[in-house]
VMD Tcl script that draws the C-alpha trace (Angstrom):
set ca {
  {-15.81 89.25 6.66}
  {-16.50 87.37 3.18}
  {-13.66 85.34 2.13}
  {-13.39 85.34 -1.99}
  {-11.25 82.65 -3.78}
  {-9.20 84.88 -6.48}
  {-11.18 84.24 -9.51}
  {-14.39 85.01 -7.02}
  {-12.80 88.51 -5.83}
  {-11.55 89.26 -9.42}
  {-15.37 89.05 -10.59}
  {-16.85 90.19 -7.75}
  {-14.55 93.33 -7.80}
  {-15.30 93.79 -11.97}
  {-18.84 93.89 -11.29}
  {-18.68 95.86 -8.20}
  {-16.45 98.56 -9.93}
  {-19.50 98.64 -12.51}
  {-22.27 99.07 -10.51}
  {-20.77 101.54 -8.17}
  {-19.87 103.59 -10.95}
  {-23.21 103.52 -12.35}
  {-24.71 104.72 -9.39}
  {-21.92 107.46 -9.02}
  {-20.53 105.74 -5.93}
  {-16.70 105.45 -5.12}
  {-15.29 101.67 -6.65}
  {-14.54 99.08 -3.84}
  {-11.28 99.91 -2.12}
  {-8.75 96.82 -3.20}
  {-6.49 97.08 -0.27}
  {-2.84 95.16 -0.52}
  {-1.63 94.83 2.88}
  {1.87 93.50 2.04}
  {4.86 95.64 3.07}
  {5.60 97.92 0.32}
  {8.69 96.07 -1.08}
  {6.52 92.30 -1.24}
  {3.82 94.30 -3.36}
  {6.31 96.18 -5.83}
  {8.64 93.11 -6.30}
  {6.66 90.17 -6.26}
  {3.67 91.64 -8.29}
  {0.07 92.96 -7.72}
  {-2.98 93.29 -9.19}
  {-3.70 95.98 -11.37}
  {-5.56 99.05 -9.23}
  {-4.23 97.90 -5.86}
  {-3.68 100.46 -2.86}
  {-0.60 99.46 -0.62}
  {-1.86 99.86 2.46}
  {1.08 97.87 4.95}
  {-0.70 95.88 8.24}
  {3.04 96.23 9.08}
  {6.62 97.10 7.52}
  {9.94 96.75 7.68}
  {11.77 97.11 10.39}
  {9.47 96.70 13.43}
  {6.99 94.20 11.55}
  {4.52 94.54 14.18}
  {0.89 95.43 13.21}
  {-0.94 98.24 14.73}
  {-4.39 98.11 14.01}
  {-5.99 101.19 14.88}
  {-3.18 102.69 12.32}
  {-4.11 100.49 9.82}
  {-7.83 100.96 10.20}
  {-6.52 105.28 9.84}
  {-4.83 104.72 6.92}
  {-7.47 102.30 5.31}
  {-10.56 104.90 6.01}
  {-8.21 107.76 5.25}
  {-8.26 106.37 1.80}
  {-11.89 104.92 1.40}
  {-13.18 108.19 2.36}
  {-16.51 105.90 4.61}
  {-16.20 102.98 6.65}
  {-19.45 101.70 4.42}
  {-17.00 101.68 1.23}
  {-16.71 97.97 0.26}
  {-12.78 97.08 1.30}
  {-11.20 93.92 -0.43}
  {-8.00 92.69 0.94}
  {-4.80 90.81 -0.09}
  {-1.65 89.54 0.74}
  {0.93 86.99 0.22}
  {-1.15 83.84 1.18}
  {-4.51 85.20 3.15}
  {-3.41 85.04 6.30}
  {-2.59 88.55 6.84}
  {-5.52 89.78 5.23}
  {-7.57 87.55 7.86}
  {-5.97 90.27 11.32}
  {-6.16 93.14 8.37}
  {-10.08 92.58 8.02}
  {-10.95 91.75 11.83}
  {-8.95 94.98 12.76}
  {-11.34 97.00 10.20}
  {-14.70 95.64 11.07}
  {-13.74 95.99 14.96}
  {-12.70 99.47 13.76}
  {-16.60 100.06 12.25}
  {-16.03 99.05 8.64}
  {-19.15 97.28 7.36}
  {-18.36 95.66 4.31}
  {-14.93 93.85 4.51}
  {-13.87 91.13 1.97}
  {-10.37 89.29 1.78}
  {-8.49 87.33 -0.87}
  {-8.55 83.41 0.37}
  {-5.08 82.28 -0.15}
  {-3.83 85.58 -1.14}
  {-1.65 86.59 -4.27}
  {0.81 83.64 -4.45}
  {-1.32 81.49 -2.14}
  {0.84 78.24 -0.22}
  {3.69 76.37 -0.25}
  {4.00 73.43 -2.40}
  {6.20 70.42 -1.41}
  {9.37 72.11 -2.51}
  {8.53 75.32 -0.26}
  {7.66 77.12 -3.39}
  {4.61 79.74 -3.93}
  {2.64 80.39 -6.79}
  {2.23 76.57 -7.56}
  {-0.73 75.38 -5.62}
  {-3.25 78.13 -5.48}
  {-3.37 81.83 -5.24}
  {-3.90 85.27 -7.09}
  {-1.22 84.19 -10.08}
  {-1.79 80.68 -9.57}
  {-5.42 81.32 -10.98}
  {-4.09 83.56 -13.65}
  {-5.41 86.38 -12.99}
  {-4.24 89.98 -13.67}
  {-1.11 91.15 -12.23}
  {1.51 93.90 -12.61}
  {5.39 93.72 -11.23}
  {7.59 96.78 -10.82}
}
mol new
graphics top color blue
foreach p $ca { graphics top sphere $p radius 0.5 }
foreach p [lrange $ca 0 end-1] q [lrange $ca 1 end] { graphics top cylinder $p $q radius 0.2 }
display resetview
């Protein structure tokens, strides 16, 4: 698994879109593995699929469904995957679970979209997907 800062997935995933398309391949798949609520309220980036390593109310992964629901969507386990989450932690069992699962290209967001806790317990201050300014859209 590569691990991307979010200004290095951002670019990597721009360029990647690009020369994909050019060659008449399918995009990378940007996977958000928040629960569904996290990714509409908090924010996302722009062209995100919400694909849940677990939800609400059992919050207990299960990998093989999440490694279903993540090739049921990329269509080929050779489909470049990028993953993200709250701080990168997630993202981290997410992409282990794909590549033991057969997926061959598997990328993940290092410190996630609002990245750790400062001091005061608060997110979004120290490092992360909005931290870095990058694109993002909130519901």
């Amino acid at each position: 698994m590569k691990h991307l800062s979010p200004t290095q997935a951002w670019t990597w995933l721009q360029a990647e879109r690009q020369a994909r398309e050019a060659r008449g391949e399918a995009p990378p798949l940007f996977v958000d593995v928040r629960m569904e609520i996290e990714s509409l309220y908090v924010g996302r980036p722009p062209g995100v699929e919400n694909i849940p390593w677990y939800e609400y109310p059992d919050l207990t992964p299960d990998p093989a469904r999440f490694a279903r629901a993540v090739e049921a969507e990329a269509g080929d386990k050779a489909r470049p995957i990028l993953l993200i989450c709250r701080s990168g932690k997630r993202t981290l069992d997410a992409g282990r679970a794909l590549e033991a699962a057969g997926f061959t290209d598997v990328s993940h967001v290092v410190n996630g979209f609002e990245g750790e806790l400062n001091e005061h317990f608060k997110r979004s201050s120290v490092n992360g997907w909005r931290f870095e300014g990058l694109p993002w859209e909130q519901m």
